[in-house]
Backbone bond lengths (Angstrom), bond angles and torsions (degrees), N, CA, C in turn:
res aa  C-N    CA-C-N  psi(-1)  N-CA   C-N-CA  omega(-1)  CA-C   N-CA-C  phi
1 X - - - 1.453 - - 1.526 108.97 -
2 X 1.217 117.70 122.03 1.509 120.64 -173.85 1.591 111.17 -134.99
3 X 1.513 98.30 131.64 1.605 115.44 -171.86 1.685 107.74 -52.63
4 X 1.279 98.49 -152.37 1.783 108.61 -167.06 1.706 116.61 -83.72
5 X 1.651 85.88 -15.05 2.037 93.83 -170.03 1.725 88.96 -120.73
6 X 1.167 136.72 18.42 1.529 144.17 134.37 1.484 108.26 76.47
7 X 2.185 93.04 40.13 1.237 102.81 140.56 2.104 122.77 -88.12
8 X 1.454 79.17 169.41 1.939 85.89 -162.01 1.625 89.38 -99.54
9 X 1.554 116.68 122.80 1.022 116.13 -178.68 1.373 110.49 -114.99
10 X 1.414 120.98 -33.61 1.708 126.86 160.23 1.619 121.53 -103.19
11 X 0.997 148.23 116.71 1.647 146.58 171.57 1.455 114.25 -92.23
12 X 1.462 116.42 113.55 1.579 108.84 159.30 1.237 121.39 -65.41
13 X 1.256 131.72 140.41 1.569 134.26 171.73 1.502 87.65 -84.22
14 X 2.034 79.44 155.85 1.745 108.10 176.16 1.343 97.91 -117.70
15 X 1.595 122.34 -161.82 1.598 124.70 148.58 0.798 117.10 -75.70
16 X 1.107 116.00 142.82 1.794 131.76 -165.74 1.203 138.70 80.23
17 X 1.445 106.66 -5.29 1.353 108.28 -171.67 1.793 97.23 -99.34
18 X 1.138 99.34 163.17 1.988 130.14 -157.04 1.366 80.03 -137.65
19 X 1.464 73.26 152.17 1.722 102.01 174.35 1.466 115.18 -72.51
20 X 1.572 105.33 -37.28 2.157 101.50 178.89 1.286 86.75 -67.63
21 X 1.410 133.56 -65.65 1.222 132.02 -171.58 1.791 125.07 -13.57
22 X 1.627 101.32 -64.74 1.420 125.93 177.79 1.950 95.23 -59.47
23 X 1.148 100.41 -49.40 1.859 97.22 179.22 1.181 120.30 -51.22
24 X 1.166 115.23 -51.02 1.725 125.94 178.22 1.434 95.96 -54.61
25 X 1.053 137.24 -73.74 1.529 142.85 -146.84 1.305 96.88 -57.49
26 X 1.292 116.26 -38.44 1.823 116.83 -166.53 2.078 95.46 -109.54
27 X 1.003 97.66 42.27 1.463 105.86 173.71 1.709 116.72 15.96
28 X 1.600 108.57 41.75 1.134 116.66 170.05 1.461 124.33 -115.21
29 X 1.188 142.87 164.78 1.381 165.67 155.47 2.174 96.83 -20.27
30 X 1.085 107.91 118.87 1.710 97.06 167.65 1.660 116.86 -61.84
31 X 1.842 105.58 -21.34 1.452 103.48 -149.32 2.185 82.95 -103.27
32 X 1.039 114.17 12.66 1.795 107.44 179.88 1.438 95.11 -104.26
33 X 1.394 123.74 -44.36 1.879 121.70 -174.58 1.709 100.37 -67.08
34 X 1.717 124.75 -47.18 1.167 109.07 153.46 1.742 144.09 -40.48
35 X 1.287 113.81 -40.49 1.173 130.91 154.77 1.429 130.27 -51.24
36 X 1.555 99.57 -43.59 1.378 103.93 -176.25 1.601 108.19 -84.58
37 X 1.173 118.88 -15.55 1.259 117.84 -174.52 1.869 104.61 -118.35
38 X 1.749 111.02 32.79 1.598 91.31 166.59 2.084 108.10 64.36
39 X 1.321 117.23 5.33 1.413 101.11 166.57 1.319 132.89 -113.66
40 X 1.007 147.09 -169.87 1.507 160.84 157.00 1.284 101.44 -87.31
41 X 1.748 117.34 127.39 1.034 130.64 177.18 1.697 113.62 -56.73
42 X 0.958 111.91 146.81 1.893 105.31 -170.56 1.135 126.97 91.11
43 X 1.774 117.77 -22.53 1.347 134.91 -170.94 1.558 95.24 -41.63
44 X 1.346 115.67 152.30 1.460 110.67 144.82 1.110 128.47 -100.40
45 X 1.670 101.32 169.21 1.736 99.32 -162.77 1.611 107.64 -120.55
46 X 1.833 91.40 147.04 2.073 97.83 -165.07 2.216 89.34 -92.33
47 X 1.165 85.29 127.20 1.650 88.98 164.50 1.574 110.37 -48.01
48 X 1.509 103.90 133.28 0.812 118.55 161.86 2.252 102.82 101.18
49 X 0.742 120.18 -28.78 1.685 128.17 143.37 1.455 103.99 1.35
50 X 1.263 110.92 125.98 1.417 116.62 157.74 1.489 126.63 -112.94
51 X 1.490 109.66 96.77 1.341 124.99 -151.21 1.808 86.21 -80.99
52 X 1.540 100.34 122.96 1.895 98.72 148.67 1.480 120.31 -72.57
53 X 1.084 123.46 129.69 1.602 134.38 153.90 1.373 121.76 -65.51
54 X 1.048 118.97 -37.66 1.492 123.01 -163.98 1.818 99.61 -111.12
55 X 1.310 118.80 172.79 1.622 119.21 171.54 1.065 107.64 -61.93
56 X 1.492 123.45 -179.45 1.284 133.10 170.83 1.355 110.16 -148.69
57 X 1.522 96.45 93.52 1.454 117.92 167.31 1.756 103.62 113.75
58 X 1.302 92.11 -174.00 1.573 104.58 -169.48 2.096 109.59 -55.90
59 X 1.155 116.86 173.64 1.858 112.82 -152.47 1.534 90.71 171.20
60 X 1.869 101.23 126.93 1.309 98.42 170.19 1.877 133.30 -48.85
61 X 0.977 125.53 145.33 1.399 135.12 -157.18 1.676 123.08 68.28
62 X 1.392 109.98 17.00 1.342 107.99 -156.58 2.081 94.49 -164.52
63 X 1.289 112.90 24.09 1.580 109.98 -176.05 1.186 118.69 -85.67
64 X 1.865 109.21 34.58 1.793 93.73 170.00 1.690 100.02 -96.08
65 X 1.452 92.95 -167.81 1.566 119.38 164.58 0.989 136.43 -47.60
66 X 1.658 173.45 28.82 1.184 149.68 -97.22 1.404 100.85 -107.20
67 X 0.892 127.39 163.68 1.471 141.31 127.26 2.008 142.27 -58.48
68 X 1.202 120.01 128.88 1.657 95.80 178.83 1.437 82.76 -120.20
69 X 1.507 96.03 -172.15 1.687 125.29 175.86 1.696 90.82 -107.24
70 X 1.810 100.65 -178.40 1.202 107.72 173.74 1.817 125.94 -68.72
71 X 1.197 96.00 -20.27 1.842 109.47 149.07 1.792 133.63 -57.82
72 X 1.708 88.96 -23.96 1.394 71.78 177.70 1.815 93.65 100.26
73 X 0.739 124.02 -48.01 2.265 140.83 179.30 1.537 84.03 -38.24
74 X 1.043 117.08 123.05 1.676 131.64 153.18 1.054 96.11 -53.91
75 X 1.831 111.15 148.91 1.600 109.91 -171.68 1.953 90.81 -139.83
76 X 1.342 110.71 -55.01 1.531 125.14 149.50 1.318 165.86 -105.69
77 X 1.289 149.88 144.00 1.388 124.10 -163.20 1.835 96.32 -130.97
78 X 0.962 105.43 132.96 1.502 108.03 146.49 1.836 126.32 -101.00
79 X 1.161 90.99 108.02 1.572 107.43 179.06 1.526 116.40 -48.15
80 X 0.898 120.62 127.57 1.969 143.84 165.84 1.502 113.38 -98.33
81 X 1.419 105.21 130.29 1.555 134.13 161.57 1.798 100.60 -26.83
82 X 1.043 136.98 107.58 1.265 150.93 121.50 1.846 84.39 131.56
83 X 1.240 132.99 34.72 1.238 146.46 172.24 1.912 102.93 -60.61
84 X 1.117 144.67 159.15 1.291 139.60 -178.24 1.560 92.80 -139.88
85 X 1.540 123.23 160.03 0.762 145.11 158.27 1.652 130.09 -55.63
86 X 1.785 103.63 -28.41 1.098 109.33 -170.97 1.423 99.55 -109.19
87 X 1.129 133.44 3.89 1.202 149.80 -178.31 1.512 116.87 -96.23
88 X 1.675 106.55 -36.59 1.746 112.28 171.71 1.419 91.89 -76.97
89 X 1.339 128.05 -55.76 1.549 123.85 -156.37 1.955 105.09 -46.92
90 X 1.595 102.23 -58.74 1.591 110.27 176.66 1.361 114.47 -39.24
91 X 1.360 115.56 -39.61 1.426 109.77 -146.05 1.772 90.54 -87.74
92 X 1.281 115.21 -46.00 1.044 130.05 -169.21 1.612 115.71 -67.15
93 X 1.467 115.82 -24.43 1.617 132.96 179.26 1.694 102.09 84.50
94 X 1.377 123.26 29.89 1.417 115.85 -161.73 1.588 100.17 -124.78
95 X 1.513 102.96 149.82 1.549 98.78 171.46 1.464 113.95 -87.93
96 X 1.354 113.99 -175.91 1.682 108.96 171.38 1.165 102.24 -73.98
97 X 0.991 140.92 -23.85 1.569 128.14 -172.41 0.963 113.57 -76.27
98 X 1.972 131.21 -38.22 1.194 130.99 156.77 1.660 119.31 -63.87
99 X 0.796 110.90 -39.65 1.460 84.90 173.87 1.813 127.69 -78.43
100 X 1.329 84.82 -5.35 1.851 88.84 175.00 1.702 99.89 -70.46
101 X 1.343 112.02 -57.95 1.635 131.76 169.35 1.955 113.04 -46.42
102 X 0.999 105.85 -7.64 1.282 113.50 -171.69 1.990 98.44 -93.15
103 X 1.836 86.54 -55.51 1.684 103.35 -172.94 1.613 92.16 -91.95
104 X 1.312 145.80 41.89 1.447 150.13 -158.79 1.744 105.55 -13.04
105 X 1.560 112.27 23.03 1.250 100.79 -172.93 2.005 93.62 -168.69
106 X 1.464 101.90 99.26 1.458 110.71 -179.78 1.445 125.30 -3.73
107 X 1.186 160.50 77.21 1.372 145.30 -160.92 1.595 119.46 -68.63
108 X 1.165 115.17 5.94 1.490 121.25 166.03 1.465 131.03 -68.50
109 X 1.293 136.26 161.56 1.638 105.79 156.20 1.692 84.41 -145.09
110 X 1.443 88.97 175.79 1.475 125.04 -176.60 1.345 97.95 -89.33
111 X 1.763 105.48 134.15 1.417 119.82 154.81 1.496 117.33 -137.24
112 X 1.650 152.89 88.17 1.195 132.19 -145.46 1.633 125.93 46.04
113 X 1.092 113.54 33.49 1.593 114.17 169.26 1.136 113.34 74.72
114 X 2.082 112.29 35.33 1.661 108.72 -173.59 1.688 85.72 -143.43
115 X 0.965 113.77 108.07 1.763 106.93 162.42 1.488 122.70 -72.96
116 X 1.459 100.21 153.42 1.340 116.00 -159.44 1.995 114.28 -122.47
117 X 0.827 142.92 -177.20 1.343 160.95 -175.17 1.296 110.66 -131.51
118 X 1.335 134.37 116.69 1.290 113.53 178.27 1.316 108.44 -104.75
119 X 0.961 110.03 122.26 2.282 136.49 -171.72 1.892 81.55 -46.02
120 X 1.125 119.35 148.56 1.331 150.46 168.93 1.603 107.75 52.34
121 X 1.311 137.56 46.26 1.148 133.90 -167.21 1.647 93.14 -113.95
122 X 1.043 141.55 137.74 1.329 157.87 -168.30 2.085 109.94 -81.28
123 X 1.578 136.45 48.57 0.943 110.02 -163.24 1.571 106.16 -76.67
124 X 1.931 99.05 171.37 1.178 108.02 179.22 0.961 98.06 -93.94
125 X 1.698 132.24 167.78 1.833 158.89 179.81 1.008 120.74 -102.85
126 X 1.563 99.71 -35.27 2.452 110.73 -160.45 1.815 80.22 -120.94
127 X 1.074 90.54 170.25 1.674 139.23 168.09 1.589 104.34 -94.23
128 X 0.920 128.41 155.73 1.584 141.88 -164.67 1.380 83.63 -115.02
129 X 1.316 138.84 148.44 1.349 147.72 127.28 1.562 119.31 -40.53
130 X 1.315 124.91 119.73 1.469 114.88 -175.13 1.756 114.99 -134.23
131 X 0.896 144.91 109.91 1.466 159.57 -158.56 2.122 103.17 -35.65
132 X 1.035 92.94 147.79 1.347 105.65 -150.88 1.559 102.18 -84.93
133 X 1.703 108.67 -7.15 1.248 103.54 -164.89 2.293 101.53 -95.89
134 X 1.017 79.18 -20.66 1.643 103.74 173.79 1.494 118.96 -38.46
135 X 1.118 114.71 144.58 1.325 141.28 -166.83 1.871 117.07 32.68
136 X 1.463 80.70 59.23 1.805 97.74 -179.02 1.682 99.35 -100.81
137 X 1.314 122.38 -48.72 1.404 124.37 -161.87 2.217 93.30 -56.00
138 X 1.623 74.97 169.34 1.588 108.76 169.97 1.562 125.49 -39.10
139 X 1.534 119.31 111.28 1.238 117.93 153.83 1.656 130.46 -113.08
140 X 1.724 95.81 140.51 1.921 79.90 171.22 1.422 90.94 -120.13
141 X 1.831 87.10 151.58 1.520 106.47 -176.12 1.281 100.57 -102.86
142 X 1.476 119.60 161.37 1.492 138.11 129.06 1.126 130.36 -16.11
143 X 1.559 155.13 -133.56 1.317 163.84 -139.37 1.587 83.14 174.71
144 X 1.188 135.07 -50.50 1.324 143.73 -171.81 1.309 122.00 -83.54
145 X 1.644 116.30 6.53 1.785 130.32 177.78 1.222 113.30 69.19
146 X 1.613 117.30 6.46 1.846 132.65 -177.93 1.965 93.95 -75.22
147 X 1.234 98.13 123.77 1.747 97.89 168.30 1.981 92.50 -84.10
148 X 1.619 84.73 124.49 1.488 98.36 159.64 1.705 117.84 -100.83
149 X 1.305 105.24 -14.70 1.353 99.94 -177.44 1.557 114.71 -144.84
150 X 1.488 114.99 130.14 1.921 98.45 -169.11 1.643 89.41 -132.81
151 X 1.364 98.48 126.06 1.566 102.07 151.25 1.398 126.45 -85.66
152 X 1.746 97.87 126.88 1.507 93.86 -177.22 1.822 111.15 -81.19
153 X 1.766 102.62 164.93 1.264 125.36 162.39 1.416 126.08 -111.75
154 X 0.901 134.09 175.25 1.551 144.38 175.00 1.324 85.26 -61.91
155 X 1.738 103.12 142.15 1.463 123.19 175.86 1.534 115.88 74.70
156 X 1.236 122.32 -8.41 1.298 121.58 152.27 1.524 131.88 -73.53
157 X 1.358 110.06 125.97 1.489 117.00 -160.03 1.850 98.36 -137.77
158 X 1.520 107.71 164.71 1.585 109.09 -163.47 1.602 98.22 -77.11
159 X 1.154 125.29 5.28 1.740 136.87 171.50 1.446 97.00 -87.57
160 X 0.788 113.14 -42.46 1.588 108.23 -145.79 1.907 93.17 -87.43
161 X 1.757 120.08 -31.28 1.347 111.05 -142.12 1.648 73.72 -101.80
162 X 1.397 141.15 -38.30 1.296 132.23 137.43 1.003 144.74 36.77
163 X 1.554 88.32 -86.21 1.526 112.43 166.49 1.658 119.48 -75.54
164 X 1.239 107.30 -33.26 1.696 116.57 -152.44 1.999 86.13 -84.03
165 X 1.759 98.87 -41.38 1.776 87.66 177.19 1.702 121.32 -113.81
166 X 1.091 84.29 41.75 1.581 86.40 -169.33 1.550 126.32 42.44
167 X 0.913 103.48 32.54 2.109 108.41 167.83 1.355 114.92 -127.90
168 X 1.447 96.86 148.25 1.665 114.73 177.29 1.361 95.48 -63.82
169 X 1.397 67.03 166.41 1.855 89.63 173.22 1.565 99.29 -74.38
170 X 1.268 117.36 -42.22 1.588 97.71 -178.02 1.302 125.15 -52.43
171 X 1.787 107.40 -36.27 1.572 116.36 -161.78 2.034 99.39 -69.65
172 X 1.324 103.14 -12.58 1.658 104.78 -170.26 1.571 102.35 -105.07
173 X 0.914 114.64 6.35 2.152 112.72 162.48 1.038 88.77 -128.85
174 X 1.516 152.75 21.22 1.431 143.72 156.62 1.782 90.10 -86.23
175 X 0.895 88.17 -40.63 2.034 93.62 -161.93 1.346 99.31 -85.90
176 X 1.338 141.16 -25.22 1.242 152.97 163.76 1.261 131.78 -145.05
177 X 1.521 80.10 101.16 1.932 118.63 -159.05 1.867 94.51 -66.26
178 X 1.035 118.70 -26.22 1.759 108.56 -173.52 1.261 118.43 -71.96
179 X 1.556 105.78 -42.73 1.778 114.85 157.92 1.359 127.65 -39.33
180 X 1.366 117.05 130.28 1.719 114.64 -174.59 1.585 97.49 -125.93
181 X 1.647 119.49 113.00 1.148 114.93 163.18 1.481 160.15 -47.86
182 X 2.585 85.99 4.14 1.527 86.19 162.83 1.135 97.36 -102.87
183 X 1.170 155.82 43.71 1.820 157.44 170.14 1.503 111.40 -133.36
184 X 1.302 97.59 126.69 1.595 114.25 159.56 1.554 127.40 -54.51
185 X 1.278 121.59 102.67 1.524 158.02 170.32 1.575 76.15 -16.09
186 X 1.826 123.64 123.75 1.487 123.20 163.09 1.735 103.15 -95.98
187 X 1.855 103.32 142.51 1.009 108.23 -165.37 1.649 108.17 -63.21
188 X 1.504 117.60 151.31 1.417 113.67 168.35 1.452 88.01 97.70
189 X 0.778 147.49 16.67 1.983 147.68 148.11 1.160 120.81 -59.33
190 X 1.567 117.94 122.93 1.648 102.46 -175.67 1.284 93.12 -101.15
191 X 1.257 109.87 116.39 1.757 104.05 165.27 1.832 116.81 -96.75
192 X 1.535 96.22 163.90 1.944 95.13 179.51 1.632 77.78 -122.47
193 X 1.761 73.88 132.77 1.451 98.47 173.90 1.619 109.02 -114.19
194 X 1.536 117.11 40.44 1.210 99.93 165.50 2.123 97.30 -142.05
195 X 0.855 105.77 -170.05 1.576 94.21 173.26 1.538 118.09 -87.39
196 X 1.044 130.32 -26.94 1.780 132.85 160.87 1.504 119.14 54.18
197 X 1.394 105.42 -96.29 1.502 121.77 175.64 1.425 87.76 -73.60
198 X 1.162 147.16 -48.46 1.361 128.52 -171.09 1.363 129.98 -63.97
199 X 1.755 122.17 91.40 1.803 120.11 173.64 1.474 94.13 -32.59
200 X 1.905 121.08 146.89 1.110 121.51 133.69 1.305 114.00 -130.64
201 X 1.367 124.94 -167.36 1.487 124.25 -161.40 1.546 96.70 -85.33
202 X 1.563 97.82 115.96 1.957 105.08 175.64 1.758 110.99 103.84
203 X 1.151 88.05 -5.29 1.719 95.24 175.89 1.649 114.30 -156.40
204 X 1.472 108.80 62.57 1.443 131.66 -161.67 1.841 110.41 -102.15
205 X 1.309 115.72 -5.42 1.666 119.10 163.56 0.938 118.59 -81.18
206 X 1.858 120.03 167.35 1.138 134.15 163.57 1.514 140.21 -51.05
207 X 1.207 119.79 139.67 1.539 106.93 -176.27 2.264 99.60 -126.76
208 X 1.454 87.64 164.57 1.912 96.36 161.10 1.575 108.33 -133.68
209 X 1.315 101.09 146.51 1.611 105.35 179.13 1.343 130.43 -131.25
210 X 0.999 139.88 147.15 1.657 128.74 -173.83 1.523 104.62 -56.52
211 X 1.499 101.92 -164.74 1.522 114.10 -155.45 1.600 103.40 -88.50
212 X 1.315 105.67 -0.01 1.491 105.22 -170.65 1.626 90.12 -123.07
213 X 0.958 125.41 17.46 1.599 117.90 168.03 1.606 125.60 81.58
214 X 1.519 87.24 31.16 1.584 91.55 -170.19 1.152 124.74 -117.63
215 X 2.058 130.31 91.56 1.287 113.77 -136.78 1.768 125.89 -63.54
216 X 0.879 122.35 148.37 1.255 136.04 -159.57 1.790 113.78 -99.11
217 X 1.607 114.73 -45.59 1.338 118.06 -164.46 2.040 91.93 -157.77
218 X 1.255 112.22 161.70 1.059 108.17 -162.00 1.639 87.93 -160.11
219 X 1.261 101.14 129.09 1.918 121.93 163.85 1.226 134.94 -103.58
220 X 1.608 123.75 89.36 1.292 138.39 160.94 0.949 123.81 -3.01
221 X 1.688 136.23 103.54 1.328 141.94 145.90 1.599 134.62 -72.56
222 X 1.077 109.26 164.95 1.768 92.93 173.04 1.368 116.97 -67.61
223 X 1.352 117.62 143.42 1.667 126.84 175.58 1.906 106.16 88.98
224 X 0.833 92.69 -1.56 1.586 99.99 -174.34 1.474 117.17 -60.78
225 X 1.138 120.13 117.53 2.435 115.91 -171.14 1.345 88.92 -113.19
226 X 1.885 102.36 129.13 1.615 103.36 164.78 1.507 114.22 -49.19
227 X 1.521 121.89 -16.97 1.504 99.24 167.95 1.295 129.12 -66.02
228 X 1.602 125.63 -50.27 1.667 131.03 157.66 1.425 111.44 -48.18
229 X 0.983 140.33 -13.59 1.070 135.87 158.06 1.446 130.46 -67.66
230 X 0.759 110.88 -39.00 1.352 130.43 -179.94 1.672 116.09 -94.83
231 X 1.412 103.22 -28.11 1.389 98.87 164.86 1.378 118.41 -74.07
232 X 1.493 119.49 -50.55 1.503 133.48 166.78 1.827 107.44 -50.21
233 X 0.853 105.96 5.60 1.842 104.65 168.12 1.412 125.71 -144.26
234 X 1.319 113.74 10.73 1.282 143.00 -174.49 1.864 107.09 57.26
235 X 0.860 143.80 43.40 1.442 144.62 -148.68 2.028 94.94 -128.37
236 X 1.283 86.43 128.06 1.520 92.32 177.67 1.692 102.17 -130.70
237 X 1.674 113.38 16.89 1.805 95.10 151.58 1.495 92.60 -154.56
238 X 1.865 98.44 83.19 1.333 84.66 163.95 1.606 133.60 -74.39
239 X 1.444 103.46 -2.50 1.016 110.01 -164.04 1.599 108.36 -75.45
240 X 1.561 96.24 -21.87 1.452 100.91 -173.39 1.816 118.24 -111.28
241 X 1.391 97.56 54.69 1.518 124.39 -153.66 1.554 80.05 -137.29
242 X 1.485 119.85 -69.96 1.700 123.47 -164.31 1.590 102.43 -113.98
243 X 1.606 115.76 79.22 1.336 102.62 160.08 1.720 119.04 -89.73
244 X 0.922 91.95 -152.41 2.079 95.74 172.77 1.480 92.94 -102.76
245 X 1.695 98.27 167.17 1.627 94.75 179.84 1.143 103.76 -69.10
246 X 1.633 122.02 -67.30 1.284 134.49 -179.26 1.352 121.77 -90.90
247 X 1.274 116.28 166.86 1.723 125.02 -170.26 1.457 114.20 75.25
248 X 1.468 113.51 -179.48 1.239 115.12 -162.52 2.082 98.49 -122.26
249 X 1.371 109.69 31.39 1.228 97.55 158.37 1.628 135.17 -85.41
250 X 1.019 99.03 -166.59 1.811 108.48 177.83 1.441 121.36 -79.37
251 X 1.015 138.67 -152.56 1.213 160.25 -176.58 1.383 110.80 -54.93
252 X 1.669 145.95 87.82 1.368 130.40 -166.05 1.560 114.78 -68.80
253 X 1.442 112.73 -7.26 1.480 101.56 176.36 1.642 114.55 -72.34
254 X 1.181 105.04 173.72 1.518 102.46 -158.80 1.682 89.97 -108.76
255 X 1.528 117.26 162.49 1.265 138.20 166.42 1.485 113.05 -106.32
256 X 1.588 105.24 143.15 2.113 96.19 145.66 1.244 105.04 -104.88
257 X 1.123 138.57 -24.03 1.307 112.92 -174.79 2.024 104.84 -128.73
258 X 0.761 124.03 92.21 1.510 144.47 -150.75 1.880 105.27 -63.99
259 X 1.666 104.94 -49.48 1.376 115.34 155.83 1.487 132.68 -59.62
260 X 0.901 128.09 -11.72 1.529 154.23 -165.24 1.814 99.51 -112.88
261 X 1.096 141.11 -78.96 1.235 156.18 114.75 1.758 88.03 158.10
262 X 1.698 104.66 67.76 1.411 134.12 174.64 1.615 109.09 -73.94
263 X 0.993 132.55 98.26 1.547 118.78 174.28 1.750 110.48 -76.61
264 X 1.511 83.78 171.34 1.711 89.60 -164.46 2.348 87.72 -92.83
265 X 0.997 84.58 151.63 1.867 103.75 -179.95 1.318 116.46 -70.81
266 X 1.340 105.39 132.44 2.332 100.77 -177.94 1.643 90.51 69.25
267 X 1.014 126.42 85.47 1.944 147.12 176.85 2.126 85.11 -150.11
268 X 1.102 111.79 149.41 1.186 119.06 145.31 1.322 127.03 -150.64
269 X 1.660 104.99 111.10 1.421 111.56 -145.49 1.808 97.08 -118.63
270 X 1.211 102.71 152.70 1.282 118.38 160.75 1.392 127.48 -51.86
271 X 1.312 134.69 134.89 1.230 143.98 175.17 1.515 114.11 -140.08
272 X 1.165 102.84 1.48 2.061 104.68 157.83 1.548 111.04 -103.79
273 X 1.397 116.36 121.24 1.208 119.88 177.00 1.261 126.12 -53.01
274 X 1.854 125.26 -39.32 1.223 150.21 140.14 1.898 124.94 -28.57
275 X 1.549 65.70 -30.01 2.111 60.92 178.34 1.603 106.47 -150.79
276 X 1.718 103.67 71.00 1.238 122.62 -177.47 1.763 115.99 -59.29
277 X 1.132 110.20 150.04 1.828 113.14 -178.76 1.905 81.51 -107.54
278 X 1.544 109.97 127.35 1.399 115.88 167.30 1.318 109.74 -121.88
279 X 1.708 114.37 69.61 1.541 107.26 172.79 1.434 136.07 -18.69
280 X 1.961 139.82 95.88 0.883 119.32 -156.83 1.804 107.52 -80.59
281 X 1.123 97.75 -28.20 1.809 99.13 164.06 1.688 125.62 -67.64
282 X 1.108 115.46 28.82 2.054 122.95 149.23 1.179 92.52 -96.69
């Protein structure tokens, strides 16, 4: 029996098959499928057995609640206080990449260069099924290969565009307030898939953009972190948007708080990689 990304999470036994046997095939440990299923390594096996693959039940780094389907397939988890990342993935049989693709949007966050779990957050397990004709329409990118703007087609749904751009469904009726998440996305919709016109907290200044809506230069407010910045414009080198002309330093815009990565207010800096500002005074 295998979940939505076509890992095998339950195995029926046939004749002949052994328990190392069943281990090898699923490139696991003989003495963890014993474990997971209550046996003694070596046991033999009655045809027809429904061997678990995965644990069963709560396991350090991994002691919340889950959810199954009528299979038995984990479908949800609610996360627990000292929960690990590598601890949901095990328990669950999933890599990080699937479960980012699962939650279409990493469930970690940043605190000082240490990621975290956040205690009671609901993640998802499966992949949604999403129509085959989906994520064919029109994108324009950035300078930075970030789609800021996608026209939808028939068969595109807030699952499907999700997955294809890594955002929740929330982050896509945050960004396009006309969309209502009990109605199907009509084909020929230009959606912004980044926050843009939208102030958020840490990236609250003005911006200008070319003729196709793609911001161009961006003006520093107070409280503003080159990280919100850069998220609110989809840009992952701003740094390499505003160098100095000459020398081999960093970033010529200025900071107040340098640890924080707080910019200083009234800066107007580049955010198209293509059409960098290289302060000749750094």
């Amino acid at each position: 029996m295998r979940d939505s990304f076509g890992n095998a999470d339950f195995y029926t036994t046939v004749a002949g098959d052994t328990l190392a046997g069943v281990a090898a095939g699923y490139k696991l440990p003989e003495r963890k499928i014993a474990q997971f299923n209550a046996l003694e390594p070596g046991t033999g096996l009655t045809p027809g057995t429904r061997l678990r693959l995965i644990p069963d039940g709560p396991m350090p780094g991994a002691k919340g609640p889950a959810t199954v389907d009528a299979d038995g397939i984990p479908t949800s988890y609610t996360v627990e206080p000292d929960d690990t990342l590598g601890g949901i993935t095990y328990r669950f049989n999933l890599t990080e990449e699937q479960l980012a693709e699962a939650n279409k949007v990493p469930f970690t966050y940043e605190r000082g260069s240490i990621y975290f779990i956040q205690a009671g957050k609901v993640v998802q397990l499966q992949k949604k099924p999403v129509d085959s004709r989906s994520g064919s329409g029109a994108s324009v990118n950035n300078s930075f290969g970030q789609t800021v703007f996608y026209t939808t087609v028939d068969g595109d749904s807030f699952d499907s565009l999700g997955y294809k751009f890594r955002s929740t469904t929330a982050q896509i009726l945050l960004y396009n307030p006309a969309l209502s998440a009990n109605e199907p996305i009509p084909a020929g919709t230009k959606l912004r898939l980044i926050p843009g016109e939208l102030k958020i907290e840490g990236a609250q200044g003005t911006f200008t953009a070319d003729a196709q809506g793609i911001p161009l230069t961006y003006t520093t407010a107070p409280g503003d972190t080159e990280r919100q910045v850069s998220f609110r414009f989809g840009v992952d080198q701003l740094r390499s948007a505003n160098r100095p002309s000459t020398g081999t330093a960093g970033a010529w815009y200025d900071f107040t708080d340098l640890p924080n990565g707080e910019l200083a207010p009234g800066q107007t800096i580049s955010v198209a990689l293509d059409k960098p500002i290289n302060n000749p005074g750094s």
